[in-house]
SEMI-724877 format. One line per 8 residues: number of its first residue (from 1); their letters; for each residue y, z, x of C-alpha. Coordinates in nm, 2 decimals, padded with zeros to 4 digits. Layout:
BEGIN
NUM	a	Y Z X | ...
This chain:
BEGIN
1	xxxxxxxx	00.00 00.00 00.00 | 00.34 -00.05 00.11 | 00.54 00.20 00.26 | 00.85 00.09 00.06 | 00.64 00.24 -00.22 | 00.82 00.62 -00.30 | 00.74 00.91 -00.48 | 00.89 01.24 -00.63
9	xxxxxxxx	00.79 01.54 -00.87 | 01.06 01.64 -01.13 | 00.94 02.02 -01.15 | 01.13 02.32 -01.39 | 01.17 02.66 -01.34 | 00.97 02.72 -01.61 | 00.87 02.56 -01.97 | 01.17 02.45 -02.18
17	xxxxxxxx	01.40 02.37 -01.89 | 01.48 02.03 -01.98 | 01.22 01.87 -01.74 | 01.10 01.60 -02.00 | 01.49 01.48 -02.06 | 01.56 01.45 -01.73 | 01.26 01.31 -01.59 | 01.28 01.07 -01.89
25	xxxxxxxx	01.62 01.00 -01.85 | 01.53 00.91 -01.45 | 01.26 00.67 -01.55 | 01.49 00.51 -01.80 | 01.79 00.50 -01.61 | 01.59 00.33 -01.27 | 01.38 00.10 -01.48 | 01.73 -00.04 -01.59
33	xxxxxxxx	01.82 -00.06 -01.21 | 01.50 -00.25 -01.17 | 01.28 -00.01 -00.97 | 00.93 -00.04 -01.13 | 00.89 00.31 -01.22 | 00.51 00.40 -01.28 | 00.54 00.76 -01.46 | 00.32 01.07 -01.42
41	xxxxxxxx	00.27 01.40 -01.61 | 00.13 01.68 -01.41 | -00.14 01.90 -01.65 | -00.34 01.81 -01.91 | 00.01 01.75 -02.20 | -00.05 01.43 -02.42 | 00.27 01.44 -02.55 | 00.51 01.44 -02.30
49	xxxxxxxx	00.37 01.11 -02.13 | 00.45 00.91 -02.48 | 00.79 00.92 -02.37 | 00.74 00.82 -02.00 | 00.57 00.54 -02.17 | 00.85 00.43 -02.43 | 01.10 00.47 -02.08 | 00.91 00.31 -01.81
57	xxxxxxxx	00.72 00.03 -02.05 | 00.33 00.17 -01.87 | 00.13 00.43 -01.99 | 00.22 00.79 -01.81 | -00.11 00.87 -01.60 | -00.21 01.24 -01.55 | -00.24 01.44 -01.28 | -00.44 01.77 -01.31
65	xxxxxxxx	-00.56 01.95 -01.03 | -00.79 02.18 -01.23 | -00.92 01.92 -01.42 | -00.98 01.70 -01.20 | -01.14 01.72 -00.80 | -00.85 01.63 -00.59 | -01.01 01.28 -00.43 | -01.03 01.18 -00.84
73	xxxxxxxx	-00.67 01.30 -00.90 | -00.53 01.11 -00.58 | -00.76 00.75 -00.66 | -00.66 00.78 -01.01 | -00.25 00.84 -00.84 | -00.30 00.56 -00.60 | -00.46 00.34 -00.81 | -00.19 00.34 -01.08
81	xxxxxxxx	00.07 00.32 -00.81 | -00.06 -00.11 -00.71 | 00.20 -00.30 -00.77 | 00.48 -00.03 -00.86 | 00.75 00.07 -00.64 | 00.86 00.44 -00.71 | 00.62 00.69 -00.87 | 00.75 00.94 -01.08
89	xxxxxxxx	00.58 01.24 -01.10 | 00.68 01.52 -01.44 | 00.55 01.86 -01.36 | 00.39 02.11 -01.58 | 00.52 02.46 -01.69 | 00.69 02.62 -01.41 | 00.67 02.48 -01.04 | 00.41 02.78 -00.98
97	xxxxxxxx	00.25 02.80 -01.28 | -00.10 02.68 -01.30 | -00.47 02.80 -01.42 | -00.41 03.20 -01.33 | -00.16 03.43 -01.17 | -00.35 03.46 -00.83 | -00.37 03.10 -00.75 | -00.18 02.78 -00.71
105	xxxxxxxx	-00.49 02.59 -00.83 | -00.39 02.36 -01.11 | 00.00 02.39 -01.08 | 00.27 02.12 -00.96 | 00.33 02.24 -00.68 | -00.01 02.22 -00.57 | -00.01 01.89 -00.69 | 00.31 01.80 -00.46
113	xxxxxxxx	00.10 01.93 -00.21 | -00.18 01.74 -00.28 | -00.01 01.39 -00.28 | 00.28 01.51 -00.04 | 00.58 01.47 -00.29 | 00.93 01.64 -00.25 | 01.06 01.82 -00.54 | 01.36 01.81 -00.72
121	xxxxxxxx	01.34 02.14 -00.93 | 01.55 02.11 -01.30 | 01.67 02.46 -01.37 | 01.89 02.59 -01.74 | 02.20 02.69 -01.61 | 02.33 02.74 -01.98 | 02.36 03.07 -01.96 | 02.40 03.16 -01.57
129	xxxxxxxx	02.64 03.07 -01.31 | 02.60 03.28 -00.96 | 02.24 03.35 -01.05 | 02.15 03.04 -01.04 | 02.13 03.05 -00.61 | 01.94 03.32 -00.64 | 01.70 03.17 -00.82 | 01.70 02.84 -00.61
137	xxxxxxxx	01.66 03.04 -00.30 | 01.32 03.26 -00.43 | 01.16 02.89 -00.56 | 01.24 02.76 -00.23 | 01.10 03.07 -00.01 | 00.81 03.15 -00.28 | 00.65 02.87 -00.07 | 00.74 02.73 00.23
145	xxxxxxxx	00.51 02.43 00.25 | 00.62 02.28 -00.05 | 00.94 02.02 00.00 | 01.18 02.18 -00.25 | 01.39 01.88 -00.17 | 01.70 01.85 -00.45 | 01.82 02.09 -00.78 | 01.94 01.90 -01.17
153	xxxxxxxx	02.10 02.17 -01.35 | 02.08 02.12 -01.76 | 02.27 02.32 -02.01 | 02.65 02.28 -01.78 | 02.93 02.36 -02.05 | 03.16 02.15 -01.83 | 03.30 02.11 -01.51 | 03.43 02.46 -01.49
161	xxxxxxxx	03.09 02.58 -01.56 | 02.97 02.38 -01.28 | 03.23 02.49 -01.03 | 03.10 02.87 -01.09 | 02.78 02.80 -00.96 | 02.82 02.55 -00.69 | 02.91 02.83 -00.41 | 02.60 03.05 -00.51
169	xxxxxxxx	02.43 02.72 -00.40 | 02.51 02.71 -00.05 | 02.29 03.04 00.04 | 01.99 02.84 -00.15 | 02.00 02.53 00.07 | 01.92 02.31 -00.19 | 02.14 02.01 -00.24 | 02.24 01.97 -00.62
177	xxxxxxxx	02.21 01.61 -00.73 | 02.39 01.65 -01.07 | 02.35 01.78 -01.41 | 02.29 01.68 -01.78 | 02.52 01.86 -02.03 | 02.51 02.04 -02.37 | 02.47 01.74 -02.54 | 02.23 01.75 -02.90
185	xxxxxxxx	02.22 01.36 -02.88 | 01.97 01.33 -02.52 | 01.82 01.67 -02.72 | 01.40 01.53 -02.76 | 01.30 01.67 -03.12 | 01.03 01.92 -03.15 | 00.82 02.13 -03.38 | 00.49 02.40 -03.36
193	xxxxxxxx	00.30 02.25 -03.06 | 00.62 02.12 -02.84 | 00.77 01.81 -02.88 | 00.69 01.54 -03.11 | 00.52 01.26 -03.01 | 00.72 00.92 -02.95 | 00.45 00.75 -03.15 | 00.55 00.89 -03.51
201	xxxxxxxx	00.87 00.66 -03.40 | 01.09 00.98 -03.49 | 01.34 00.89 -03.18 | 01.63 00.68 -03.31 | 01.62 00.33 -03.11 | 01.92 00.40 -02.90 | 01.81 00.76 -02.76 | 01.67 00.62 -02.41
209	xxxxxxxx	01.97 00.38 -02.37 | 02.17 00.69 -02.43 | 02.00 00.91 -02.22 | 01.97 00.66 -01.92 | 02.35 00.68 -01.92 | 02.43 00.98 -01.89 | 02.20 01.03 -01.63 | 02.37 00.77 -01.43
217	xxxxxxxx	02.70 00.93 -01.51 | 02.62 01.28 -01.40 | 02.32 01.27 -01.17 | 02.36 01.09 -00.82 | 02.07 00.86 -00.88 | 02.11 00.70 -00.52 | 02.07 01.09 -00.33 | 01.78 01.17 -00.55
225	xxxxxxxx	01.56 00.81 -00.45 | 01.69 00.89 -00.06 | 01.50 01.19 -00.13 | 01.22 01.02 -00.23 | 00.92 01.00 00.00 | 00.72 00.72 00.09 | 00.35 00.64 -00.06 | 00.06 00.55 00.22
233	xxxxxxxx	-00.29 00.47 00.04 | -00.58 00.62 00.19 | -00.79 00.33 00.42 | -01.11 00.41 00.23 | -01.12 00.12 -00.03 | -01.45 00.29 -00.18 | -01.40 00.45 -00.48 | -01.52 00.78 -00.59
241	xxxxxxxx	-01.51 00.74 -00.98 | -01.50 00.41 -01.04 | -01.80 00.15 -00.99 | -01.80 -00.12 -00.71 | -01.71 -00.34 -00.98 | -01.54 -00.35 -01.27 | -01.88 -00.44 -01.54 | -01.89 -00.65 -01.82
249	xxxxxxxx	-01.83 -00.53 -02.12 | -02.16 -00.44 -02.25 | -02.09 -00.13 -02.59 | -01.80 -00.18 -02.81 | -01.62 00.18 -02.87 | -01.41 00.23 -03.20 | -01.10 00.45 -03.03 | -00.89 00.63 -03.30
257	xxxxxxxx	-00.50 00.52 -03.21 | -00.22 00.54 -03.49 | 00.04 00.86 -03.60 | -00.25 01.07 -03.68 | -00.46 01.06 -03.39 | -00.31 00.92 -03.03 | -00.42 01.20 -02.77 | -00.57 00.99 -02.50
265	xxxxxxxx	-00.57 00.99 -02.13 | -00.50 00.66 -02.00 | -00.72 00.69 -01.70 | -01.08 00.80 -01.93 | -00.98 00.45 -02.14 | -01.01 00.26 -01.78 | -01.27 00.48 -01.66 | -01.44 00.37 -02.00
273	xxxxxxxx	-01.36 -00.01 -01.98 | -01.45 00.00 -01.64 | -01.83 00.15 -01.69 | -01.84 -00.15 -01.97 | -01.63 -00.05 -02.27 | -01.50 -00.32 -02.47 | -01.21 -00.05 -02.67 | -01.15 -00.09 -03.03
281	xxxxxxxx	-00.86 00.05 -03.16 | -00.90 00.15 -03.52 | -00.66 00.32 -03.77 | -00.78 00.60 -03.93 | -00.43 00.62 -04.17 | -00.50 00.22 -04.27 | -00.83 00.08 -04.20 | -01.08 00.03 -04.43
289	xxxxxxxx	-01.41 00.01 -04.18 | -01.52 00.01 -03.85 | -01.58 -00.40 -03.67 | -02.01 -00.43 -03.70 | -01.95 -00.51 -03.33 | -01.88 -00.12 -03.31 | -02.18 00.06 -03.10 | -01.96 00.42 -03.10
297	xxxxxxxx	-01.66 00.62 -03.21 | -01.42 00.81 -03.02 | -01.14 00.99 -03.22 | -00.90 01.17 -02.98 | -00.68 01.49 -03.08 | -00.31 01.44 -03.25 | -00.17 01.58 -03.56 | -00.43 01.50 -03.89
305	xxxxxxxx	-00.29 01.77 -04.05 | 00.11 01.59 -04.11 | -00.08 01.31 -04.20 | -00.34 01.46 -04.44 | -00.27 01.35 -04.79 | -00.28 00.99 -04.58 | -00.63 01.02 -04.45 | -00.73 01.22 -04.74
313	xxxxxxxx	-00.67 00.89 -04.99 | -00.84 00.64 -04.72 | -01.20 00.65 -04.89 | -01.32 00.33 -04.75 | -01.28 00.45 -04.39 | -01.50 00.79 -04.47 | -01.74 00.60 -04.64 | -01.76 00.42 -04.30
321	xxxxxxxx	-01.75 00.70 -04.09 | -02.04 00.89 -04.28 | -02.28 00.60 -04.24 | -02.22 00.50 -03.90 | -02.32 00.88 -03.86 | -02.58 00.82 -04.06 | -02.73 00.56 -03.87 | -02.69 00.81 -03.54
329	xxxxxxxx	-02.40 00.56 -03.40 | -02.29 00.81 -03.15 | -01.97 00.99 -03.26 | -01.71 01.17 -02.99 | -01.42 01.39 -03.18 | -01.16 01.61 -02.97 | -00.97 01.86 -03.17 | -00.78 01.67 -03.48
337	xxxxxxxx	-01.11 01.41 -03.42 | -01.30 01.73 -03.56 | -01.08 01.81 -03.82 | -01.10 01.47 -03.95 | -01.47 01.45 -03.96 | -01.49 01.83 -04.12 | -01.51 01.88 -04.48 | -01.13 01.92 -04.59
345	xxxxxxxx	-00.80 02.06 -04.37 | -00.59 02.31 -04.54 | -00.25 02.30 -04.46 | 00.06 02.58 -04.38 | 00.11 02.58 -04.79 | -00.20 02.60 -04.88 | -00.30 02.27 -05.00 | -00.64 02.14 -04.89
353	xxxxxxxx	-00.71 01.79 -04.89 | -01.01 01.63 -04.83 | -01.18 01.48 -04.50 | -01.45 01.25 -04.36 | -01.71 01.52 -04.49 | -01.95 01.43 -04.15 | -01.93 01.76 -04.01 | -01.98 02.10 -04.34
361	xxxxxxxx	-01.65 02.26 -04.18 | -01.34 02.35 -04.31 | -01.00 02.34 -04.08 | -00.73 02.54 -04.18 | -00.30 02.54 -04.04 | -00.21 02.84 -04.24 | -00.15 03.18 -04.10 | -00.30 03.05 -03.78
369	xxxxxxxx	-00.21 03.13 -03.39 | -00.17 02.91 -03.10 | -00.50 02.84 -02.89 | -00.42 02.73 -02.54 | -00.59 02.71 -02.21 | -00.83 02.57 -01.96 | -01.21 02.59 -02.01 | -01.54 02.57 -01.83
377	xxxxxxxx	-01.80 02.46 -02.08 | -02.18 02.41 -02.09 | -02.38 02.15 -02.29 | -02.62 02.37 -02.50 | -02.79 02.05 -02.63 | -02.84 01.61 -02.44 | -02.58 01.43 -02.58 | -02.32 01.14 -02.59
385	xxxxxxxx	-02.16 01.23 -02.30 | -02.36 01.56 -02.11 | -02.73 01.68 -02.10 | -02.81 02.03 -02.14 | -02.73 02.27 -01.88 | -02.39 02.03 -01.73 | -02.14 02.16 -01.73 | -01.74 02.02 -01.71
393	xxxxxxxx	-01.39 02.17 -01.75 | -01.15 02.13 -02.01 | -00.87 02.17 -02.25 | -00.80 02.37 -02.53 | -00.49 02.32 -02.73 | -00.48 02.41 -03.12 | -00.31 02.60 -03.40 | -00.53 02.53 -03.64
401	xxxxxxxx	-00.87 02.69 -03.70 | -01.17 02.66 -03.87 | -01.21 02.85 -04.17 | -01.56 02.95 -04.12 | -01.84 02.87 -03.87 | -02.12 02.62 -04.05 | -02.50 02.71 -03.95 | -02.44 02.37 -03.74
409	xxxxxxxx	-02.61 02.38 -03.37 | -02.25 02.48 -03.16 | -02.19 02.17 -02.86 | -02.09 02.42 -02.57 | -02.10 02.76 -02.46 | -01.77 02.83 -02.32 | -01.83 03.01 -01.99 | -01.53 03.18 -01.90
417	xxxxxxxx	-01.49 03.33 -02.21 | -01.78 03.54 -02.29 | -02.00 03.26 -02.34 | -01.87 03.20 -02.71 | -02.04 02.90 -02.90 | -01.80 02.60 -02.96 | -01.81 02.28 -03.13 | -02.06 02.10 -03.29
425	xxxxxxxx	-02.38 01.86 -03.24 | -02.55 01.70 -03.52 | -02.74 01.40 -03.46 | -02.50 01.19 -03.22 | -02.23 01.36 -03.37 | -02.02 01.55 -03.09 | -01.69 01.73 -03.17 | -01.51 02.01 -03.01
433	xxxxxxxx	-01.18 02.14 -03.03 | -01.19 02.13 -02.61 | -01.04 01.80 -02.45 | -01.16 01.67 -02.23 | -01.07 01.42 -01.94 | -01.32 01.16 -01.88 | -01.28 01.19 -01.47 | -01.32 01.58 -01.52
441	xxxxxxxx	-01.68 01.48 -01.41 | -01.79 01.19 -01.27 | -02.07 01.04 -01.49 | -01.86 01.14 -01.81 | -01.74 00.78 -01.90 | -02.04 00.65 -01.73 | -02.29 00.81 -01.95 | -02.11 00.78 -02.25
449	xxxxxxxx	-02.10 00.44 -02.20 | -02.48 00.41 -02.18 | -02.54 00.63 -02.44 | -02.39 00.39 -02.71 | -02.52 00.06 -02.53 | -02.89 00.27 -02.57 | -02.83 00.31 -02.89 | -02.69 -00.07 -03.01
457	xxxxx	-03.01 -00.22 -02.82 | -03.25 00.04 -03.00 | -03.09 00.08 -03.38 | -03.11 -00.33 -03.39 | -03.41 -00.39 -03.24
């Protein structure tokens, strides 16, 4: 790879620091200058990268280094960087944040680490002035090894705002690059699990035009890519995920993609049309059935539960659903996948509409908490994607919950939690409310992939 290919890692202070806007408004605003900015979101967020994506025109790739084994996270990294010119890199939580208190392991600034990025830390000055050196100094000495490289300050009332904290920075060392101010319009809309997914189309058409303006009014665009640091691909051309060669497409896989249901990594789709995918996008909100071509399903996570009276009135596409589980077609649901195929979903009022009906659970969004974090899971059963006994890591993010546990046999055993039973497996049928990546283990997509062809070449013979 070129060396005049760059890199940097927009990282916060901590979660709700503005680090979307401005690492949004940065893609926008050098996409317009001509850079071709391939965009990355450190963690396992879906949502976030949909913006990237509406900014930079690619799908945002992510970069999780508990997820994923660091070789996997840097291929997948390199990989999306041919042909690109300036990689940038959206961190997760706080710079230090990651999978516990004790360890850097899964954080972005392990990640910087990993793939040798300087930072350029966004901090919410709205309600500080000298403090904020202070707290530029601890992130910079908190760990030497990573390049705290430049500061973007969000929330500044106005310039006189800005001139009280500009002397506290000179202790820090940190060079400030600019600012983005109080301003509602560059404001990204949210609701109960962050911010709302570009793919509803709830942005008005002029917000990244907008935002790429201001940041080219009050951020010094040309400091922060002197900053950047170059991108040198690893020698080895051998790949560690991916096969020699790119197969011919060999199962057709029915992928859920539309409002209700658009929580995808980009890199498990290639891993998945490399190992001989051909991917079907189907809409769960409008279509009527799934192609006969179709050899598997795959419905991701998103947000059924806006969308439930929707999917509720689509009969034709549960009718389809229920027999191609029928049949033992083999069926992969993540989160709102398994609400969808459960019996009904309940939402915050009350009102329960009815589902797919594949799986005898009922999903419920009222009086419910937030379920977040990592897991380590074991297969308690051979399936789609694992055998019993393998285990992988993955993602759990949720605020509904079922209603009540069906005598169904559970998919998992979540190890670092007590061993608790989670999901379901009946017949091919696989859904769990933990999401996982497809690289998180390296036969995943692989497997999956042969599982369905196995079963098109056996349920026609």
């Amino acid at each position: 790879m070129r060396s005049s290919v760059k890199g940097l890692l927009i990282a916060g202070t901590h979660s709700g620091v503005g680090k979307t806007t401005v690492a949004t408004g940065l893609m926008a605003a050098l996409r317009q200058k001509g850079h071709k900015v391939q965009p990355f979101k450190v963690g396992p967020d879906y949502i976030d990268p949909s913006y990237h994506e509406a900014a930079c025109g690619l799908p945002s790739r992510n970069l999780d280094s508990w997820l994923l084994e660091a070789a996997v996270m840097k291929e997948f990294f390199h990989r999306a960087m041919t042909g690109k010119d300036l990689a940038i890199v959206e961190g997760v939580m706080g710079l230090y944040d990651g999978f516990r208190g004790d360890s850097e392991e899964g954080s972005t600034a392990q990640v910087a680490k990993l793939l040798g990025l300087p930072v350029i830390l966004v901090l919410d000055a709205s309600a500080a002035a000298r403090s904020v050196g202070a707290a530029v100094l601890g992130f910079k000495e908190f760990d030497p090894e990573v390049n705290l490289a430049g500061l973007i300050l969000n929330g500044i009332a106005g310039e006189k705002h800005l001139e009280f904290i500009k002397p506290s920075l000179a202790k820090a060392g940190v060079p400030l690059l600019g600012y983005l101010p109080r301003n509602r319009d560059i404001a990204l809309p949210e609701r109960h699990l962050g911010l709302v997914p570009n793919h509803e189309g709830t942005v008005r058409r002029d917000f990244y035009d907008c935002l790429a303006k201001q940041v080219g009014q009050t951020i010094d665009i040309d400091g922060l890519l002197a900053l950047a640091a170059p991108i040198v691909a690893p020698n080895e051309n051998e790949s560690v995920i991916f096969p020699r060669e790119t197969m011919r497409p060999k199962a057709a896989i029915a992928v859920a993609m539309d409002k209700a249901f658009n929580f995808y990594y980009a890199d498990s789709l290639d891993l998945l049309r490399a190992w001989g995918a051909e991917i079907v996008p189907f809409s769960p909100l409008e279509d009527r059935a799934l192609l006969p071509s179709v050899a598997g399903v795959y419905i991701g996570g998103g947000f059924p539960e806006l969308y439930a009276r929707e999917l509720s009135d689509n009969d034709a596409m549960h009718t389809t659903l229920r027999s191609a589980a029928l049949r033992g077609m083999p069926v992969y649901a993540e989160c709102g996948g398994l609400m969808y195929l459960g019996d009904s979903i309940e939402d915050g009022e009350g009102r329960e509409f009815r589902m797919v009906g594949v799986l005898p659970c009922r999903s419920s969004m009222k009086q419910t908490r937030l379920t977040l974090g990592y897991r380590q899971i074991e297969a308690l059963d051979d399936g789609p994607l694992l055998k019993r006994g393998e285990s992988v890591r993955g993602h759990e993010f949720h605020l509904s919950a079922l209603k009540e546990r069906p005598d169904v046999p559970a998919a998992y055993r979540v190890l670092d939690q007590d061993g608790r039973y989670e999901g379901f497996r009946m017949n091919n049928v696989l859904a769990s409310y933990i999401h996982l990546h497809l690289g998180s283990k390296r036969n995943l997509a692989r497997d999956f992939v042969n599982f369905c062809t196995v079963w098109r070449e056996t349920s026609s013979s």
